[in-house]
VMD Tcl script that draws the C-alpha trace (Angstrom):
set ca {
  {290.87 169.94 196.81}
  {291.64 165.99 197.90}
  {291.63 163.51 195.24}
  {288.25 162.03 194.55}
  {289.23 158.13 195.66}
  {291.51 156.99 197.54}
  {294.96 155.44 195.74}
  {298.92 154.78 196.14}
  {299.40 153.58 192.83}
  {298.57 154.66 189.05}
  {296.34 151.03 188.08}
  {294.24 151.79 191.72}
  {293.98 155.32 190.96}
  {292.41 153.80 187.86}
  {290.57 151.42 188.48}
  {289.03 153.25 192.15}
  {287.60 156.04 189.29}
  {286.21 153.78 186.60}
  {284.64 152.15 189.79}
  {283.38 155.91 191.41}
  {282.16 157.12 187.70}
  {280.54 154.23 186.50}
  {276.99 154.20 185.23}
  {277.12 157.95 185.14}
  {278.07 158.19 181.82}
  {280.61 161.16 182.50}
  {282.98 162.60 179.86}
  {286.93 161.84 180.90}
  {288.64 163.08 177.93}
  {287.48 164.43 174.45}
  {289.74 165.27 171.42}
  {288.87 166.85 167.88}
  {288.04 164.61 165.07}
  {290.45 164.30 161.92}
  {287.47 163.77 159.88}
  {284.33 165.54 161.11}
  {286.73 168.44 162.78}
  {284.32 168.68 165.59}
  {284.84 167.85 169.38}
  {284.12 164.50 170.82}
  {284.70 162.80 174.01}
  {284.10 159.29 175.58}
  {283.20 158.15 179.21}
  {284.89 156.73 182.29}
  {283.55 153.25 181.20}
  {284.84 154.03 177.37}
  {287.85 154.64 178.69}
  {287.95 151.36 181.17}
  {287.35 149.35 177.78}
  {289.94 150.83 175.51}
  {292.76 150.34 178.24}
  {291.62 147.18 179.04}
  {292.00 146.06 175.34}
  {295.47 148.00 174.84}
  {296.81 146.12 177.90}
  {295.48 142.74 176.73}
  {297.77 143.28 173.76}
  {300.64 144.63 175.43}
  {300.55 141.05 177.64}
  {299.48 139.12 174.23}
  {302.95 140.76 173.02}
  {304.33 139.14 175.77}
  {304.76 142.41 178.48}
  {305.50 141.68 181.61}
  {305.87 143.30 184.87}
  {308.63 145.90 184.94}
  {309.00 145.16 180.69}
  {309.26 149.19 179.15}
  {306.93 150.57 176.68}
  {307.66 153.55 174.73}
  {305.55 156.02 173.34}
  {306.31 158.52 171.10}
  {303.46 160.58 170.45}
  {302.20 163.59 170.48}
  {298.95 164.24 173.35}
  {296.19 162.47 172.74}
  {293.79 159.75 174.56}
  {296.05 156.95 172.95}
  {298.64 158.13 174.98}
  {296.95 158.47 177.86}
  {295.63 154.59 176.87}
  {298.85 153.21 176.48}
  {299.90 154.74 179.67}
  {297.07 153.26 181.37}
  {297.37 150.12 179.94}
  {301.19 149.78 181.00}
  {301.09 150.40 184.61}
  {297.50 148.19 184.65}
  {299.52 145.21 184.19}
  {302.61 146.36 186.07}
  {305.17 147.56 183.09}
  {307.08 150.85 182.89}
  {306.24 153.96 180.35}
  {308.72 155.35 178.46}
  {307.89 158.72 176.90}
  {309.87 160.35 174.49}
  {309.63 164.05 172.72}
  {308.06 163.98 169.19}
  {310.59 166.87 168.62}
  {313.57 164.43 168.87}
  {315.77 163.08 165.82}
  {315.68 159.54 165.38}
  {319.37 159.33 166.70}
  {317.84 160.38 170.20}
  {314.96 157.89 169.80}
  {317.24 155.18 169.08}
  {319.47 156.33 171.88}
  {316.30 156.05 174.11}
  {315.10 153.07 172.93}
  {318.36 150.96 173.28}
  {319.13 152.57 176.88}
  {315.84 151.80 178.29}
  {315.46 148.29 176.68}
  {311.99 148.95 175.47}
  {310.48 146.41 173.71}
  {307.54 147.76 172.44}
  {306.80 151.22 170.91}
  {303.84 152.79 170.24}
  {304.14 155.87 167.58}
  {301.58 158.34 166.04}
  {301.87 160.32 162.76}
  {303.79 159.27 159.68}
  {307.13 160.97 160.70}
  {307.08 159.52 163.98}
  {306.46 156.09 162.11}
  {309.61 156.97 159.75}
  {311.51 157.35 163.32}
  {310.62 153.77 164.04}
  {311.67 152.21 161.03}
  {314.85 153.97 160.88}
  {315.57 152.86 164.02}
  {313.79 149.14 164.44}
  {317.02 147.25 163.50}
  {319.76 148.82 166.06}
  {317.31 148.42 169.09}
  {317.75 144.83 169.80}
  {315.34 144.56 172.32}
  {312.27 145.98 170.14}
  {309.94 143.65 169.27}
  {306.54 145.43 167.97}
  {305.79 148.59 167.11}
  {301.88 150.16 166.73}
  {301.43 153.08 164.71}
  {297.71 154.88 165.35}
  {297.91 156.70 161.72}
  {297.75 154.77 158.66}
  {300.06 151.71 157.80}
  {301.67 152.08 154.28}
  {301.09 148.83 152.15}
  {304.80 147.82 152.29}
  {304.72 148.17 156.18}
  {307.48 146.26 157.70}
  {305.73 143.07 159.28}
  {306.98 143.98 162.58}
  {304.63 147.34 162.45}
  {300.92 147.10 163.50}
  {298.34 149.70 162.95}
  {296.07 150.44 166.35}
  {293.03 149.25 165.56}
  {293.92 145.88 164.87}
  {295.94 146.21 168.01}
  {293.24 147.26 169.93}
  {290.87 144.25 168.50}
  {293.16 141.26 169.38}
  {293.86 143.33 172.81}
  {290.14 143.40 173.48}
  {289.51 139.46 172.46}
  {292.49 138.65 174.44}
  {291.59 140.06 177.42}
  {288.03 138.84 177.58}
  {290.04 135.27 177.16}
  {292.39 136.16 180.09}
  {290.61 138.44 182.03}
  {291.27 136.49 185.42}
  {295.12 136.00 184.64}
  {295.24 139.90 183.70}
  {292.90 141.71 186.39}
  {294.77 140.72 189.39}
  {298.11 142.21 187.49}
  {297.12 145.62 188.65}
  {296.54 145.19 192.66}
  {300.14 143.38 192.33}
  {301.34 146.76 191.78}
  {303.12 148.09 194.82}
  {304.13 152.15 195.19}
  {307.99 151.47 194.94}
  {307.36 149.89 191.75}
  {308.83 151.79 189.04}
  {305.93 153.61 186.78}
  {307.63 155.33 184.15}
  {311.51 156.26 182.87}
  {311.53 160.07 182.07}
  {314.49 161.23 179.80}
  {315.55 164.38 181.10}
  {316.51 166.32 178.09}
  {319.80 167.68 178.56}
  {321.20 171.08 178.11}
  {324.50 168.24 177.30}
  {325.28 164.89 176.65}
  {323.60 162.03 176.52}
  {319.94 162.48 178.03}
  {318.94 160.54 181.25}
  {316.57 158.63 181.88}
  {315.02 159.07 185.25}
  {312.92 155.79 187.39}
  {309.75 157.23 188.60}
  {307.93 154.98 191.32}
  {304.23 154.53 191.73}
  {304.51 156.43 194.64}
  {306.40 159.43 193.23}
  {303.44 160.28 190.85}
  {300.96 159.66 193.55}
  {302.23 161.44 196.50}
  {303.11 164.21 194.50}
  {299.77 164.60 192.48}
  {297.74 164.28 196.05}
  {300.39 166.60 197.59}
  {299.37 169.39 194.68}
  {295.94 169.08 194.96}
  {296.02 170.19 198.67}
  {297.43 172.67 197.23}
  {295.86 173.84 194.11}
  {292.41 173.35 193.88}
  {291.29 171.32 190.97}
  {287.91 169.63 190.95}
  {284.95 167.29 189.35}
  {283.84 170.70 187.61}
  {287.02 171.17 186.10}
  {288.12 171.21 182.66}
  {291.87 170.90 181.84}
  {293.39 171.40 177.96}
  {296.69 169.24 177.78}
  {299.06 170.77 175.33}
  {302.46 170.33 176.89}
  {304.16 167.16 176.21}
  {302.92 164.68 178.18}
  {306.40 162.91 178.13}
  {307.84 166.32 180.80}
  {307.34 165.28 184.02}
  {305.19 168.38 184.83}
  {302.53 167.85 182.54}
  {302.31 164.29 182.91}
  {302.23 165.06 187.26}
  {299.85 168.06 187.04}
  {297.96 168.36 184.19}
  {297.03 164.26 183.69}
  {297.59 162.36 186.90}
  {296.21 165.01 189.00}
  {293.84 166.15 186.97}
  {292.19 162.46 186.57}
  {292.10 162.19 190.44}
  {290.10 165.17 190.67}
  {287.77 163.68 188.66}
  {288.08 166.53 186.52}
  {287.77 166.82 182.11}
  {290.75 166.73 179.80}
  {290.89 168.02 176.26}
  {293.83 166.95 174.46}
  {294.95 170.30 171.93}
  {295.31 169.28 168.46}
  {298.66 170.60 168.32}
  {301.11 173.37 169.71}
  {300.03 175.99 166.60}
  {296.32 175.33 167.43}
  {296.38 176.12 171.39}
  {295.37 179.34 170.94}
  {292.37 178.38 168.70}
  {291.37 175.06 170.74}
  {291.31 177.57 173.80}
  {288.40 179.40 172.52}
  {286.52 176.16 170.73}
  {286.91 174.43 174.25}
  {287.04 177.33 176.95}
  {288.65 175.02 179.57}
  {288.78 176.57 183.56}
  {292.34 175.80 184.19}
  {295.25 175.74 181.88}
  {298.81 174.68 182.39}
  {301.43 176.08 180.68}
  {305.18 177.05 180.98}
  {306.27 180.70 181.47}
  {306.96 180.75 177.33}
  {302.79 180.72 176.41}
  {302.36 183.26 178.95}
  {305.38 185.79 177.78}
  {304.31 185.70 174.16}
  {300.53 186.76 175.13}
  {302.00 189.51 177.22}
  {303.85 190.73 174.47}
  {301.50 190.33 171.89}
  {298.54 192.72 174.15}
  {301.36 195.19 175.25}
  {302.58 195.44 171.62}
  {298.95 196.02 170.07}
  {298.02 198.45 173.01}
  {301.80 200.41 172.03}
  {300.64 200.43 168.43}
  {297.80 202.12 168.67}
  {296.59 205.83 169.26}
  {297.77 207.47 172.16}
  {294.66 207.44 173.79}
  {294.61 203.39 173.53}
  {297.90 203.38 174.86}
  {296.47 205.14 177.93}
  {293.41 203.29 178.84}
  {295.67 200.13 178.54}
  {297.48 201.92 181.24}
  {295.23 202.74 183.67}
  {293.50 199.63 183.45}
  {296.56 198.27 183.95}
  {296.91 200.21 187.66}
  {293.24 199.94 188.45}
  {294.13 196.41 188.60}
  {296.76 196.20 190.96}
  {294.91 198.37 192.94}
  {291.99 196.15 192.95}
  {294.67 193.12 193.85}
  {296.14 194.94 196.52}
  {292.91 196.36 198.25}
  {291.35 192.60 198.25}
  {294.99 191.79 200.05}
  {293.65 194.35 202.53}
  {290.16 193.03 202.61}
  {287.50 194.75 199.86}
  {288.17 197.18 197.01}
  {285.19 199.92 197.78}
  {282.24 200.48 195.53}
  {284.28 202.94 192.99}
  {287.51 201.10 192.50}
  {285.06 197.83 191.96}
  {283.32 200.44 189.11}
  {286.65 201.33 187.36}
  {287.56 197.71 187.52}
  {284.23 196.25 186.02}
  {285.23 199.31 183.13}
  {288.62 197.88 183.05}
  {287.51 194.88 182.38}
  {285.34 195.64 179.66}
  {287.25 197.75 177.74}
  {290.66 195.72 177.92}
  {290.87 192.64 180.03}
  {287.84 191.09 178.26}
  {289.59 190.60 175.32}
  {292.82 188.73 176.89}
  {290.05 186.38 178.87}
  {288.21 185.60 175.19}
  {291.30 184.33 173.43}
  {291.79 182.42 177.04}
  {288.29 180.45 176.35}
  {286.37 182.96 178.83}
  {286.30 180.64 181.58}
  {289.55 180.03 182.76}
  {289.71 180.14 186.54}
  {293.36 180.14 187.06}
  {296.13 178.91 185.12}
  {299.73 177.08 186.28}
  {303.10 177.44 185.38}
  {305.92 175.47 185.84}
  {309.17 174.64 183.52}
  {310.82 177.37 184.49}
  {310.99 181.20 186.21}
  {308.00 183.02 185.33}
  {308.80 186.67 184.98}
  {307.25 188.89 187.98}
  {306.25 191.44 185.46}
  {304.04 188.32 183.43}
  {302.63 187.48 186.96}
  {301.65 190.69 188.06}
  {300.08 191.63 184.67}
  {297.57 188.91 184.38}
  {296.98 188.84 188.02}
  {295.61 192.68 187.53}
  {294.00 191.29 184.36}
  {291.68 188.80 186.95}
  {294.22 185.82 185.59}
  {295.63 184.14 188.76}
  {298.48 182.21 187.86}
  {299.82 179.98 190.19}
  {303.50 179.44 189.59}
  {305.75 176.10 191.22}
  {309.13 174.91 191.37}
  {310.41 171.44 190.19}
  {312.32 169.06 188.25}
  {311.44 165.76 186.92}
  {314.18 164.00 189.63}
  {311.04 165.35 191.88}
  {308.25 164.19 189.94}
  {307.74 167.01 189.42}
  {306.11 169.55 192.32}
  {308.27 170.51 195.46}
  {306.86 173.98 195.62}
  {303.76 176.27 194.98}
  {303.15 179.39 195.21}
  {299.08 179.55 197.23}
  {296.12 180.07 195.41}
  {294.99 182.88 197.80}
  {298.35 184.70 198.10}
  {299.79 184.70 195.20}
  {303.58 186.27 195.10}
  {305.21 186.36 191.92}
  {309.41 186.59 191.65}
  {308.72 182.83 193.75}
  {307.83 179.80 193.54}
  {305.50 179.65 196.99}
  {305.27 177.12 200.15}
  {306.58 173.38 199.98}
  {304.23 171.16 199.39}
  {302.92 168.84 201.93}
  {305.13 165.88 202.40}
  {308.14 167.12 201.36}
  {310.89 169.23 202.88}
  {313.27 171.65 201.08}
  {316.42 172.83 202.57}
  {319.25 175.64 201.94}
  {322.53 174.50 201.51}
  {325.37 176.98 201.88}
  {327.67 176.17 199.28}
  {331.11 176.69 200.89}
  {330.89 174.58 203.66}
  {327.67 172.62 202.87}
  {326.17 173.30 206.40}
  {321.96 173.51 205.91}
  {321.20 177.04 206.73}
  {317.14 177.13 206.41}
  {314.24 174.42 205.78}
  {310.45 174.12 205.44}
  {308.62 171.06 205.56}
  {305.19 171.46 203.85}
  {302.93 170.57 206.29}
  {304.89 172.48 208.86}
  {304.74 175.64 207.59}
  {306.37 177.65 209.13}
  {309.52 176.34 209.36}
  {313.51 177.37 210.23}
  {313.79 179.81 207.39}
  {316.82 182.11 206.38}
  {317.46 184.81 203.89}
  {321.15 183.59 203.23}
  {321.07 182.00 199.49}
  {322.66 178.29 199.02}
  {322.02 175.31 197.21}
  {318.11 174.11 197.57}
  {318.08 170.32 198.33}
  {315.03 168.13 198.63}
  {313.45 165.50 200.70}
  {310.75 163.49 200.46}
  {308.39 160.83 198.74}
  {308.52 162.05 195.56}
  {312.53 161.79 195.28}
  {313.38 159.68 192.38}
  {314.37 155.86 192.56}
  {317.54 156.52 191.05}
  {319.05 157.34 187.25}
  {319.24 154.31 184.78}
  {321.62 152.39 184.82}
  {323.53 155.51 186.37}
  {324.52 154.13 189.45}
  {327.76 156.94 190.10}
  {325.59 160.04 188.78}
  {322.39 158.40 191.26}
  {325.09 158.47 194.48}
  {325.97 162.32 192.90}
  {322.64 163.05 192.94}
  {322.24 162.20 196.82}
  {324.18 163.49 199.75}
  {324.87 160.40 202.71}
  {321.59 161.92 204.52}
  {319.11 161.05 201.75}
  {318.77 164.94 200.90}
  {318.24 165.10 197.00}
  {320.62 168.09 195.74}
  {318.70 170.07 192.94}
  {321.54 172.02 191.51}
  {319.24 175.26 191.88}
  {320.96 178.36 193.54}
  {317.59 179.86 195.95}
  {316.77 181.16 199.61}
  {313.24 181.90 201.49}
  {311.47 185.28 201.61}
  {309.39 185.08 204.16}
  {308.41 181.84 203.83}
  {308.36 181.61 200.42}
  {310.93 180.03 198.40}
  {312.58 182.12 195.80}
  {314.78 180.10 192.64}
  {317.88 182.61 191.74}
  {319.32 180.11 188.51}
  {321.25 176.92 187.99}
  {324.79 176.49 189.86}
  {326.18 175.34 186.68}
  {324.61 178.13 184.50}
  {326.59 180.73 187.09}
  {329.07 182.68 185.21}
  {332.44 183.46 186.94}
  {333.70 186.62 185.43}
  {337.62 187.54 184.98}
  {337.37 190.01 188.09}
  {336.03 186.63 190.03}
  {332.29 187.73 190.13}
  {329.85 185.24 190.83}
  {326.58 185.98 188.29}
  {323.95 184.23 187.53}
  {322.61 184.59 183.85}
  {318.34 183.73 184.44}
  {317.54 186.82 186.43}
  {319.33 189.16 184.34}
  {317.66 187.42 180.72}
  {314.39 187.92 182.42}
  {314.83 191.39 182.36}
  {314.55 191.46 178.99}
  {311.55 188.81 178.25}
  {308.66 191.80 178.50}
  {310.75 193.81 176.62}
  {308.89 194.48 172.98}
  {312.21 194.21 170.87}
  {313.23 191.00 172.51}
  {312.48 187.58 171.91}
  {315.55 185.43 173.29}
  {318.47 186.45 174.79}
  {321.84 184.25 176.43}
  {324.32 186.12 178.80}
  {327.93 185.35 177.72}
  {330.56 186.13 179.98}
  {332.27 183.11 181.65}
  {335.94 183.62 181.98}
  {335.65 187.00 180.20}
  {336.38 190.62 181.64}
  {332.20 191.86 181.18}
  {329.23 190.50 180.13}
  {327.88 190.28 176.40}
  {324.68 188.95 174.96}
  {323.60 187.35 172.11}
  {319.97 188.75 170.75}
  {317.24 186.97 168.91}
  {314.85 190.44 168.02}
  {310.98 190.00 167.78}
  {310.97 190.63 163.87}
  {307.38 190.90 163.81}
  {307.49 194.30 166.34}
  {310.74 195.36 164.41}
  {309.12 195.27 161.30}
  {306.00 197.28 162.48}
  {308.01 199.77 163.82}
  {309.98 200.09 160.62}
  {307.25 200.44 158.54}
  {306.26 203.12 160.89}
  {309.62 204.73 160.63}
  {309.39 204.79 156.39}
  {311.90 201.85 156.38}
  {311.26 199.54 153.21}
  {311.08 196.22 155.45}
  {309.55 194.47 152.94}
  {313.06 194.26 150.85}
  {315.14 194.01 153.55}
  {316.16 190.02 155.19}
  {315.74 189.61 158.62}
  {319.64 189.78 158.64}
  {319.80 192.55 156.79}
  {317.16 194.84 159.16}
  {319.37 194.18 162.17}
  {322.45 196.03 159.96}
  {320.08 199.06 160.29}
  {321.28 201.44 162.60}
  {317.86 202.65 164.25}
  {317.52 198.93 164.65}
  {320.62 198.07 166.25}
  {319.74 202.06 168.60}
  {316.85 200.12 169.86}
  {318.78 197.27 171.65}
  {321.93 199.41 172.62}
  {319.55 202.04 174.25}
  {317.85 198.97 176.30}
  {320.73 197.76 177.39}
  {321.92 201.00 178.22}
  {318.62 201.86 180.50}
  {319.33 198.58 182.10}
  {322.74 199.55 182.98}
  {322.12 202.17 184.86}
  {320.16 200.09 187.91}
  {322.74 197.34 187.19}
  {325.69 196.80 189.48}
  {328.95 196.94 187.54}
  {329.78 193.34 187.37}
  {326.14 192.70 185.67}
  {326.02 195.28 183.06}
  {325.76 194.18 179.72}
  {328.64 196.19 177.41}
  {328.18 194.59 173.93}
  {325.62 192.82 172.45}
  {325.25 190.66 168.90}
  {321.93 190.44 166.97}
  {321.05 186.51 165.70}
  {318.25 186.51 162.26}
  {318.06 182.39 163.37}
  {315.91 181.59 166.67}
  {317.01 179.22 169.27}
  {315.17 176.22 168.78}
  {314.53 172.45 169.37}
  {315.09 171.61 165.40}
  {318.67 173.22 165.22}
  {319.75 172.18 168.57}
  {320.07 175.46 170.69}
  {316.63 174.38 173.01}
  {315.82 171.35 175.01}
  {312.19 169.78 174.19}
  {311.32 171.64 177.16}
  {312.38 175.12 175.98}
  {316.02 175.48 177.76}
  {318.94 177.14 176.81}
  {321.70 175.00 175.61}
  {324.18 177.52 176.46}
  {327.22 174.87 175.45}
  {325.93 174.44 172.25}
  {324.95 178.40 171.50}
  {328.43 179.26 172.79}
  {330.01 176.70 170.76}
  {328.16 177.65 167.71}
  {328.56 181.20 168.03}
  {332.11 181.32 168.93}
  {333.44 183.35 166.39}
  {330.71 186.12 167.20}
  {331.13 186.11 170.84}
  {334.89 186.63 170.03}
  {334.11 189.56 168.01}
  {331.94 191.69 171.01}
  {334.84 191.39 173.06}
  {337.99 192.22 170.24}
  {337.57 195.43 169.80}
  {337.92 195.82 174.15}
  {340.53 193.39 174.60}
  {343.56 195.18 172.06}
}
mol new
graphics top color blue
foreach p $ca { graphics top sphere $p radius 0.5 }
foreach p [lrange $ca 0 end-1] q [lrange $ca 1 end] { graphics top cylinder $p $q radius 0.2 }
display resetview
């Protein structure tokens, strides 16, 4: 669905729907209310006045075109404000992840030369004082929770900020309204830090025009509208929920409900029942489990309605492929529905008409589940150097294990990787195109390519070939038309024996299995592959309970020292094995009681593997799976 005004940059996209909305008193964004705990929202014109008076004090501050501003907040309509309020008079958002240590702020803030940061709760505010004196160029920083009474001088609380913004605008309104239409598309409109699975992260220049074309470019795509209602829990500083769930989701004139936190997404779902959700592959593996788990638990005949409702859903997918399911297979789904599905579609709100994921591979098993559940999700392909949306899969056809057509605009290419000759393309609005089968390097053109990296010129001229083609780093190849993501080149593991193999695909075998939570391949430079295992300890410690085990004595490390335990995971790898070619057959495995995370530095803020740093850490471990073969 097209975009509900016309606009090439963020301040007309703006400004063109405060102008289309006003005097209709329509809700843009709402947000639960510390104090009264109930849902509120405000209007276009609201909305128009609060960014108004945030960019008044941003220029009062003494922002100027191209100046940074950094946010580190969680989402919520002050960041969406701020935002606003930067690119209104022409300066340049920088986001960064609530999740990072103040070493990484401070890293952020001096690279990017911010001089003004705006930070939420009190341990973001702690951030920002730790910090204030090594970043030379910071100046101010607002904090929307409460000031403590020996707040540094330098530290302002929003409200105040927002009341000498709004006088100081009304004083300068004809210096500061013309700053927006002086905002051209290659004008840079935000640095996003890529997070970095090593090293230092990087931050990213995203034009004007990056954000536009792209958002435009996905909604001729997927079709989000007036009628729609959005809930924005992924950070708002990733490129793909800043892109497609707030940029495009304001020019479809749709609603936005910011989630009240990561732990409460499941409950703000029901409280807000919102028609389209966005979400990486993570939220969507975890309800899988969760519904397969409880329908495992229970009595066998549970176990077997969940099954045939299961099939009478891909049947009904498959005979709608073929043009109408018939009046009895429409009767067993309507019973499916009811006696399973409905329950997976209440803790979803009840409304949801699709849902999107991006971030990373969704697993085709997760797809083709909710699919026959009456869940379309509609997975794409990205990275923030793209801003974020080359590819998606179509809302009508639907096929998981991709990541769907190009989108319009932009063209992706194959790139054989031993003699870099381009072996297949698709342009998006040509579809289709020269395709091939043959598997290379996907590279990228088009007007969402990034500006460059900061202050990065020799990893920028990496980046880019001499014919402008943006290389992605992702191994992929077409499938009739649509484009299928295999892993990273520089996650591929080059075994002993000189095997090529890529780690993703084979991890994502294990995702929907019920003993599993994460899993890394090991195997670089080694004679086979190992694994390193974090168990689901909630499933493991039904099951033992089941078995007569006393789990209630026994530490998570010492249940995984139980033999049936450690059965479990040797007997899943073993039933892998044996569709497995040689080369990718995992022959030892190690059982971890401590999760990858963000907070002990095995995860990205975007949910990635580290591998380095696991690997590293785990050293002595991986050693030990492969002494006992190597005597």
């Amino acid at each position: 669905m097209p975009a509900q005004v016309p606009f090439d940059t963020i301040p007309e996209l703006f400004t063109h729907l405060v102008d289309h909305y006003r005097g209709q008193d329509r809700t843009v964004m709402r947000y639960k209310d510390k104090d009264t705990k109930q849902w509120t929202g405000f209007s276009w014109e609201t909305l128009e006045q609060r960014v108004q008076a945030m960019a008044g004090y941003l220029h009062q501050q003494g922002i100027q075109p191209g100046d940074r501003v950094a946010i580190l907040s969680e989402n919520r309509p002050e960041w969406a404000i701020t935002d606003l309020a930067t690119q209104l008079i022409g300066g340049v958002n920088v986001s960064i992840y609530t999740s990072l240590p103040e070493q990484k702020v401070g890293y952020i803030m001096r690279d990017s030369g911010a001089q003004l940061l705006v930070v939420s709760v009190p341990i973001q505010r702690k951030k920002a004082e730790a910090i204030f004196d090594a970043c030379r160029d910071l100046k101010r920083v607002v904090v929307m929770s409460d000031l403590p009474d020996n707040a540094p001088t330098h530290f302002s609380h929003w409200d105040d900020a927002m009341d000498a913004g709004a006088d100081y605008w009304s004083a300068h309104e004809d210096t500061l309204a013309p700053l927006a239409d002086a905002v051209t598309p290659d004008d840079t409109s935000a640095l996003i830090y890529t997070s970095g699975t090593t090293g230092q992260p990087k931050g990213v220049v995203l034009t004007h025009e990056n954000f536009c074309s792209n958002a435009k470019a996905a909604l001729n795509r997927v079709p989000f509208g007036p009628d729609d209602h959005h809930l924005s829990f992924l950070p708002l500083c990733h490129s793909f929920e800043r892109t497609a769930g707030y940029t495009a989701v304001l020019a479809a004139g749709a609603k936005i409900s910011y989630a009240e936190s990561i732990e409460a997404v499941s409950r703000n779902l029901v409280e807000e029942s919102p028609t389209v959700m966005i979400s990486v592959p993570r939220l969507f593996e975890k309800v899988y489990n969760i519904i397969t788990k409880q329908a495992s638990d229970g009595s066998v005949v549970k176990e077997k309605i969940f099954e045939w409702a299961v099939r009478t859903g891909k049947k009904t997918v498959q005979a709608r492929r073929n043009g109408s399911p018939g009046p009895l297979l429409k009767a067993q789904q309507n019973l499916a529905h009811r006696l399973v599905f409905s329950k997976l579609h209440e803790k979803l709100g009840g409304n949801l008409k699709f849902a999107v994921s991006g971030g990373a591979a969704l697993p085709k098993k997760i797809g083709l589940f909710f699919q026959a559940a009456g869940i379309k999700i509609i997975e794409g392909y990205g990275l923030t150097e793209t801003a974020p949306v080359l590819s998606a899969n179509p809302m009508e056809a639907p096929r998981y294990g991709t990541v769907g057509h190009v989108l319009p605009g932009i063209t992706v290419a194959i790139q054989r990787l031993d003699d870099n000759e381009i072996i297949g393309r698709q342009r998006g609005d040509e579809y289709p195109s020269d395709l091939t089968t043959e598997e290379g390097e996907i590279i990228a053109k088009g007007p969402n390519m990034m500006k460059k990296y900061w202050r990065r010129p020799e990893e920028t001229r990496a980046a880019f070939d001499p014919d402008g083609w943006y290389h992605t780093g992702d191994i992929g190849r077409f499938d009739d038309g649509y484009l299928m993501v295999t892993d990273r080149i520089k996650h591929m593991i080059v075994s002993r024996g000189g095997k090529n193999i890529y780690p993703g695909p084979i991890e994502d075998e294990f995702k929907t299995q019920r003993w599993f939570d994460q899993v890394v391949v090991i195997g670089e430079g080694r004679p086979f592959l190992t694994a390193l295992v974090v168990p689901d300890f909630e499933t493991l410690r039904m099951r033992a309970r089941d078995h007569k085990i006393d789990e209630e004595t026994l530490s998570d490390e010492a249940l995984l020292e139980e033999p049936d335990v450690r059965n479990l995971f040797r007997q899943a790898f073993r039933e892998y094995g044996k569709k497995a070619p040689a080369h990718e057959k995992i022959r030892n495995f190690k059982l971890l009681a401590e999760p990858f995370t963000v907070e002990n530095g095995t995860l990205t803020p975007t949910m990635k593997l580290k591998r380095n740093v696991i690997e590293e850490r785990y050293a002595d471990e991986i050693d030990a799976m492969y002494a006992k073969f190597e005597r």
